[in-house]
C-alpha positions in Angstrom: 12.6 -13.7 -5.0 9.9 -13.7 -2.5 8.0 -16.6 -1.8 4.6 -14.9 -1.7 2.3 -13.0 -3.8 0.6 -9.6 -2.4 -2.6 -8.5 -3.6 -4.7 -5.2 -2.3 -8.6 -5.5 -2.7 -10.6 -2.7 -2.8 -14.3 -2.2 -3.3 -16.7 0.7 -3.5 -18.8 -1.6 -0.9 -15.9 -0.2 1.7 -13.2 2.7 2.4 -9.5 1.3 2.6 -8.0 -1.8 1.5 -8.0 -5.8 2.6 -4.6 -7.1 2.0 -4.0 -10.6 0.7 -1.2 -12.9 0.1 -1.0 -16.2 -1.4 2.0 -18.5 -1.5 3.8 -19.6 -4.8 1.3 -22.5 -5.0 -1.4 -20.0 -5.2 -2.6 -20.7 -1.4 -3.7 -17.6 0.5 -1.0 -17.5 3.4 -2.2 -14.1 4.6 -5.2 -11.5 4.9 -4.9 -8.1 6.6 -8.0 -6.7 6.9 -6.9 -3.3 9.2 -6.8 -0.9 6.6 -10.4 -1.3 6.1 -13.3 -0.2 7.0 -15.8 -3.0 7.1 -19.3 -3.9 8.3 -19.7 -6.9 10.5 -21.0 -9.0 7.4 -18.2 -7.7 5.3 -15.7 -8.9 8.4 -17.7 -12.4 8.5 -17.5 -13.2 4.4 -13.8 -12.4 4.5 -13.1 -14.8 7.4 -15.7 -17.4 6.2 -16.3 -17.0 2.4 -13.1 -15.5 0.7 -11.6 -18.1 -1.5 -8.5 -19.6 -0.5 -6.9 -19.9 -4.0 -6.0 -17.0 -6.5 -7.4 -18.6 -8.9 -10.6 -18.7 -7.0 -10.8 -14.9 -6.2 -9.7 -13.4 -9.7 -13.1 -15.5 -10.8 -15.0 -14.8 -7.9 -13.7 -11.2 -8.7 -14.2 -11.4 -12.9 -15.3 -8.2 -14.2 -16.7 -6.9 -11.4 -17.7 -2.5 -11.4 -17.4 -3.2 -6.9 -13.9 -5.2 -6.4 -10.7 -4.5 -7.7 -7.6 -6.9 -7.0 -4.3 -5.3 -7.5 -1.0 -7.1 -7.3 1.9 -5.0 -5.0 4.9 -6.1 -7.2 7.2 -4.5 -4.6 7.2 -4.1 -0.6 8.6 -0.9 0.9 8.7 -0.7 4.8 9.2 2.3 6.3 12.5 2.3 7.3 13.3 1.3 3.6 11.2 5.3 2.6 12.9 7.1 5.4 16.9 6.0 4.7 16.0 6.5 1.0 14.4 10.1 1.4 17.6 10.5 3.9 16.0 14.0 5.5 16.7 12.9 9.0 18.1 16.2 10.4 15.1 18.9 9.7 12.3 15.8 9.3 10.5 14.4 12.7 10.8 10.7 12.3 7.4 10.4 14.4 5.6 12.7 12.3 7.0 10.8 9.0 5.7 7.4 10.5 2.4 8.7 11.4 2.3 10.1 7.6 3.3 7.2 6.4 1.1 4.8 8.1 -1.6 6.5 6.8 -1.1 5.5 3.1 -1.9 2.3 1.5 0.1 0.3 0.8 -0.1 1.2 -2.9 0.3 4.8 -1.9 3.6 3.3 0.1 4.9 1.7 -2.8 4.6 4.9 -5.4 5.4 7.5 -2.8 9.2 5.9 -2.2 9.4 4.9 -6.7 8.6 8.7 -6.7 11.7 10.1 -4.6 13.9 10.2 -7.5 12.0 12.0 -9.3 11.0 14.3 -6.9 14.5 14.9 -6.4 15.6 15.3 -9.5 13.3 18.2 -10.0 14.4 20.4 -6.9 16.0 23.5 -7.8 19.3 24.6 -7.6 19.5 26.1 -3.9 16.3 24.6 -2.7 15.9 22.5 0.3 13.9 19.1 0.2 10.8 19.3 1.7 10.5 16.9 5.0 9.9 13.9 4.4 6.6 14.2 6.5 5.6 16.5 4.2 6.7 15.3 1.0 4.2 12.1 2.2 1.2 14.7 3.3 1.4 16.3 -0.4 1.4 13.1 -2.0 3.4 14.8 -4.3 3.8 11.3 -6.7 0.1 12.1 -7.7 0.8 15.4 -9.0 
């Protein structure tokens, strides 16, 4: 069991997605704002202004059209995606990082769930497609 809770926020007020963790006490623990885009004021709310508490962002949140908070019930690295898609020989491992860092983390998550699927639906005789492709389709969305 892990001892911290991970959230993605996302907004329409910004392109990516702030990443927040909070401990098992509900105590944010964590914040990664580096897959966002944000304005200097955006940057300066987060640091000053963001809630500390869960509690205290799912109200500050409510039912707000802008922000959406999404709990990540699973973390996948990348090393966890590229011995599961197990394509080492034809796929470039440096093209499949650079792929793969740049999905969020949500995208992360779904793209390695998706594998066995995706594999399960190769035909007879047909080679799996590298694994730095397989990420560039984002085939899981299909």
């Amino acid at each position: 069991m892990s001892d911290k809770v991970t959230y993605i926020l996302t907004s329409t007020k910004f392109t990516g997605e702030v990443v927040l963790a909070f401990d098992f006490n509900g105590y944010l623990v964590m914040y990664d704002s580096s897959r966002a885009v944000l304005s200097p004021e955006q940057i300066n709310w987060l640091v000053d202004e963001l809630p500390r508490r869960i509690e205290e962002v799912r109200n500050l949140i409510g039912n707000s059209k802008t922000v959406k908070l999404t709990e990540i019930k699973e973390d996948v690295t990348f090393e966890m995606f590229w011995n599961r898609y197990d394509e080492k020989i034809r796929s470039s491992k440096k093209r499949t990082l650079a792929a793969w860092n740049k999905l969020s983390q949500n995208d992360q998550v779904r793209a390695f769930r998706f594998i066995s699927r995706y594999e399960a639906h190769i035909p007879s005789g047909t080679c799996k497609k590298y694994a730095e492709t397989y990420l560039n389709a984002a085939l899981w969305d299909n």
